[in-house]
ZAMARGU-4260 file (C-alpha; in steps of 0.2 Angstrom, whole numbers, plus 5000, padded with zeros to 4 digits):
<rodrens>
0) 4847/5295/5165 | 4832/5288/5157 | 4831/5284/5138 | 4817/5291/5127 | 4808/5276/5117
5) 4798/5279/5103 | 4783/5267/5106 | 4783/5266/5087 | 4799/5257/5088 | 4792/5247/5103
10) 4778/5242/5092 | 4786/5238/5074 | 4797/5227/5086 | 4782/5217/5092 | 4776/5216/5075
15) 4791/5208/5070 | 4797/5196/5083 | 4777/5192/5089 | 4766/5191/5102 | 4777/5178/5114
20) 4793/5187/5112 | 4800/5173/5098 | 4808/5177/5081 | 4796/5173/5068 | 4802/5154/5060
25) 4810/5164/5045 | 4824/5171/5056 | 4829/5156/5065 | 4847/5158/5056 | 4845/5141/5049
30) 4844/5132/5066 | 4829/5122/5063 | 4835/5104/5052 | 4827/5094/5039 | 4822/5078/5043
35) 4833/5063/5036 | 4846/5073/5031 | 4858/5068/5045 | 4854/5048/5040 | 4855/5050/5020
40) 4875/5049/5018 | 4875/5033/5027 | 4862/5027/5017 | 4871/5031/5003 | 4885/5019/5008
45) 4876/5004/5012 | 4876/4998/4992 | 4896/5000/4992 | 4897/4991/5011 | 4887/4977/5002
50) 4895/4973/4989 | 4913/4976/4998 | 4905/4963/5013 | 4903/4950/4997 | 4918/4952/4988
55) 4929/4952/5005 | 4918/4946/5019 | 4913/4930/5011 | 4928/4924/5004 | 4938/4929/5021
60) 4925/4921/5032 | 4925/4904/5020 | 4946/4905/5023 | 4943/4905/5041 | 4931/4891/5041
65) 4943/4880/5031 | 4958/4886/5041 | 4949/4874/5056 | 4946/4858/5045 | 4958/4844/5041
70) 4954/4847/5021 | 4965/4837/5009 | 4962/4829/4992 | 4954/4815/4998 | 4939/4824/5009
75) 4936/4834/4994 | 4932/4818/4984 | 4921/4811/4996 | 4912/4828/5003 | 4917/4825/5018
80) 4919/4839/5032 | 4932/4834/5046 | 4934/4847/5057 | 4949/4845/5070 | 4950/4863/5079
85) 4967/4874/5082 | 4977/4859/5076 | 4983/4867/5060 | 4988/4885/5070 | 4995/4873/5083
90) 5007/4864/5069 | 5009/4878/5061 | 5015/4889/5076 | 5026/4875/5084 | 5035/4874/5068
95) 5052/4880/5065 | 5047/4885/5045 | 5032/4897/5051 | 5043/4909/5060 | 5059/4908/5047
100) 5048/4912/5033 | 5038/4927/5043 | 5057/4935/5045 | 5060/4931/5028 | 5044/4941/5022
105) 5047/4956/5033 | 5066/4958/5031 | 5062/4956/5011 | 5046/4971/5015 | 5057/4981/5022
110) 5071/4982/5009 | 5061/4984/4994 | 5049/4998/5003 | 5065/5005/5008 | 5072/5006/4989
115) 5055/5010/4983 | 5053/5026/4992 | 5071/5032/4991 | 5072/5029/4971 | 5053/5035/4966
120) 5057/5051/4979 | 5071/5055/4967 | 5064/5051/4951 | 5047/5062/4957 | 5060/5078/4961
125) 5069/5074/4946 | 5053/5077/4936 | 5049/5092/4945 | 5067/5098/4938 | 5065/5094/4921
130) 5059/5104/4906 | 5039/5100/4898 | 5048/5088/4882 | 5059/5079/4896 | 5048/5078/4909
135) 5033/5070/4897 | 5046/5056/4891 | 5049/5051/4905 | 5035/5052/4911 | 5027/5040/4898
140) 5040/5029/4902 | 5039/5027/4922 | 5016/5024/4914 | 5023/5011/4902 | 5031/5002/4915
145) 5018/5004/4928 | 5005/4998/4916 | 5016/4982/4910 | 5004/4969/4918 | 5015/4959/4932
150) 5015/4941/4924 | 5022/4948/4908 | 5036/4959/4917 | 5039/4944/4927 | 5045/4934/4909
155) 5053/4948/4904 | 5064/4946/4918 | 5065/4929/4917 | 5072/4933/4899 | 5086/4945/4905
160) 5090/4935/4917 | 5091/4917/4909 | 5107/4907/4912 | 5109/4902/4895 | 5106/4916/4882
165) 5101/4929/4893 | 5106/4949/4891 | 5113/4953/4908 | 5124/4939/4906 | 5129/4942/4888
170) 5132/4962/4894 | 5142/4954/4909 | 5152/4942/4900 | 5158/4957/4886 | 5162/4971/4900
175) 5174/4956/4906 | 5166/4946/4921 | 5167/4930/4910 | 5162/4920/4923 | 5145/4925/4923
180) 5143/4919/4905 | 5134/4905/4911 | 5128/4911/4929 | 5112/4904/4936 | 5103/4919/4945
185) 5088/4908/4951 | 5101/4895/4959 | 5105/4904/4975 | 5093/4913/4990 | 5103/4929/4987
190) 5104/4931/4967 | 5086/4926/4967 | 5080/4940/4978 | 5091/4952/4969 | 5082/4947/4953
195) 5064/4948/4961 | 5069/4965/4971 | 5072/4973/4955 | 5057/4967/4947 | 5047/4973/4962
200) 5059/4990/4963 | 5055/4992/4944 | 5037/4992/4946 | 5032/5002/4960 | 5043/5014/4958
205) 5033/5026/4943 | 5017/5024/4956 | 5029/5033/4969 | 5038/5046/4957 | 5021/5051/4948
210) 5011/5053/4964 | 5026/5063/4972 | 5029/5073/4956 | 5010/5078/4959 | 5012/5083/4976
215) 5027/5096/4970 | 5016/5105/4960 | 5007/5112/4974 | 5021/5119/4982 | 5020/5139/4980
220) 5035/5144/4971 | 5038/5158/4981 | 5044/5147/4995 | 5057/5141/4987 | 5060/5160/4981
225) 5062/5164/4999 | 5075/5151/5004 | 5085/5157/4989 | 5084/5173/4996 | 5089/5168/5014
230) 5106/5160/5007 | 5099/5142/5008 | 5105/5127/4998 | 5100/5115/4988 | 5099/5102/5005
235) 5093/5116/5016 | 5077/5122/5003 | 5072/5101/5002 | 5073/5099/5021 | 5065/5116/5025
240) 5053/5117/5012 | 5049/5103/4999 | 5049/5091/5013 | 5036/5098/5026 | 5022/5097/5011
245) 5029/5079/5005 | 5028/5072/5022 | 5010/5068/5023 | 5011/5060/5004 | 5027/5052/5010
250) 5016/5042/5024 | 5003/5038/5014 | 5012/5030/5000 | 5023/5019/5012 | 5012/5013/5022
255) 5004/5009/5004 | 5020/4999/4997 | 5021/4991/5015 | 5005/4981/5010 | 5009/4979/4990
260) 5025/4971/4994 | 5020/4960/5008 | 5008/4952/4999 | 5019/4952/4984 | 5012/4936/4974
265) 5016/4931/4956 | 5033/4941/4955 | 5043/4927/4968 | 5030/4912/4961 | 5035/4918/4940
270) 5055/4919/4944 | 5057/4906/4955 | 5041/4898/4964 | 5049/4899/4979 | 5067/4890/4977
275) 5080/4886/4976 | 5073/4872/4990 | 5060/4884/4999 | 5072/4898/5002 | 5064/4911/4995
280) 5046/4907/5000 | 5036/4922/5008 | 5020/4919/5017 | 5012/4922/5001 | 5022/4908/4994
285) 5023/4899/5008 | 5003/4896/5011 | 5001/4894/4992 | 5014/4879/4990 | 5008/4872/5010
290) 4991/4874/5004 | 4988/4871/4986 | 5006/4863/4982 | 5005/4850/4997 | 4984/4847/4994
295) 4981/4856/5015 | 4970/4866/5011 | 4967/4868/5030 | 4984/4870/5034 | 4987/4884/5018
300) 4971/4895/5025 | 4978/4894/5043 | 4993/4904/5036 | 4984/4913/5026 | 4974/4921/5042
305) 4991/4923/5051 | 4997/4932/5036 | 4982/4943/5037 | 4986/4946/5055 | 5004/4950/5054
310) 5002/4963/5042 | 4989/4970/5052 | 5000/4971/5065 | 5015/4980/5056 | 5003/4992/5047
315) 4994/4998/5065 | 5010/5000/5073 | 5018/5009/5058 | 5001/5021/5058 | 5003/5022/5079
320) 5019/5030/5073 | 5016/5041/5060 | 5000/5047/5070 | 5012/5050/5087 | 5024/5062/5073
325) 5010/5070/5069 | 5006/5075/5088 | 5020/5079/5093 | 5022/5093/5080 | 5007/5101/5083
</rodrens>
């Protein structure tokens, strides 16, 4: 059956897509681009790659030149350059102190990241529980102590802490452990990290209950509306619902204290600069007292780099991790 066509239509159609068949440039949907628009966010970022390529590239290509010299007290006096290769990685990988310390560093990571996330994930929930005056004192509290620069929370400890005058041991000795009236908490490997774990624990956690706090918020309510409904507890409602939307924040923020306590500095050097008799160093420590303590400086930015390296290592495989989790559930 053959269809009418109005040659009008035929013709207003011409009109509009013109003579070759093409739709005019006005009707391209938007196909045609702009020049230079593709280029102008990377263009953007050169300023900031510039100034992070100063502030980090210099200093970290300077280290690993120095890392390959024989650099002590006396080169620095005359100007004298005495380059002597991989023999500073070589003594410092043969050695026994290298390894101890790097198991040292990461058993020490592990339990203070470990503490961190458990204590600030319950602090965050329990802010989510409280009521606006609560929530807003405590909260100014956890932002107190966060903003408490590191040095002066370190003496602060070393107050509390003080063998001789000091309040944990006065509170001790008056609830009836007399023998701690006296007791040295920087004179043994174990007491010494206890002190400098809680130092650490103390800090970090507000950035973790805050952050996490936050995260609740955008948490419909009628979820947990729903579980309630369902007959679900108080375990089943975190697990199946609170949980699922913290997990992403929960990553992030670990992998976030994995790197903050590894290269935890002035907290170990302010309580105890690394004793009693080098059993509390950390690389950290370690390449500070090596480097700047022992006047090798070649030797202290060798383990610097391997420092640098380690953690690399322990953040990619905990991202290869988190990224496999994520994988597997979609």
């Amino acid at each position: 059956m053959a269809v009418q066509t109005d040659p009008s239509d035929v013709a207003k159609t011409a009109a509009v897509r013109g003579q070759d068949g093409t739709p005019p440039v006005g009707q391209h949907g938007g196909n045609k681009r702009k020049p230079g628009i593709g280029a102008a966010p990377y263009l953007l970022m050169i300023p900031a790659l510039a100034v992070t390529a100063l502030l980090l590239g210099y200093p970290l290509v300077k280290n690993a030149m120095l890392s390959f010299q024989n650099l002590n007290m006396g080169q620095l006096i005359q100007h004298v350059t005495e380059w002597n290769g991989f023999k500073n990685y070589q003594e410092v990988l043969t050695g026994e102190d290298f390894w101890k310390v790097t198991l040292r560093t990461i058993v020490f990571t592990g339990v203070n990241v470990v503490l961190i996330m458990v204590l600030g994930t319950l602090v965050g929930l329990l802010l989510a529980r409280l009521g606006k005056k609560m929530r807003l004192t405590l909260m100014v509290g956890l932002v107190l102590a966060w903003a408490m620069p590191i040095v002066a929370a370190s003496t602060v400890f070393q107050w509390l802490f003080a063998s001789r005058y000091g309040v944990v041991n006065y509170v001790l000795d008056k609830l009836g452990w007399h023998s701690m009236a006296d007791f040295n908490w920087t004179g043994s490997q174990f007491s010494t990290f206890f002190v400098v774990t809680l130092l650490i624990v103390w800090g970090s956690i507000p950035f973790v209950a805050i952050n996490l706090y936050a995260a609740t918020t955008t948490i419909a309510k009628e979820l947990y509306e729903a579980a309630a409904l369902d007959g679900a507890g108080t375990w089943k409602i975190f697990t199946s619902v609170t949980f699922p939307f913290l997990r992403p924040f929960l990553y992030a923020t670990t992998f976030l204290e994995v790197i903050w306590v590894f290269k935890a500095f002035p907290q170990i050097f302010t309580i105890s600069e690394g004793g009693p008799n080098r059993l509390t160093e950390t690389l950290p420590i370690y390449a500070f007292v090596e480097g700047v303590g022992n006047q090798h400086y070649g030797m202290g930015a060798a383990i610097s780099l391997l420092t640098i390296l380690i953690m690399l290592g322990l953040t990619s495989y905990y991202l290869r991790i988190v990224l496999k989790q994520e994988e597997d559930e979609l």
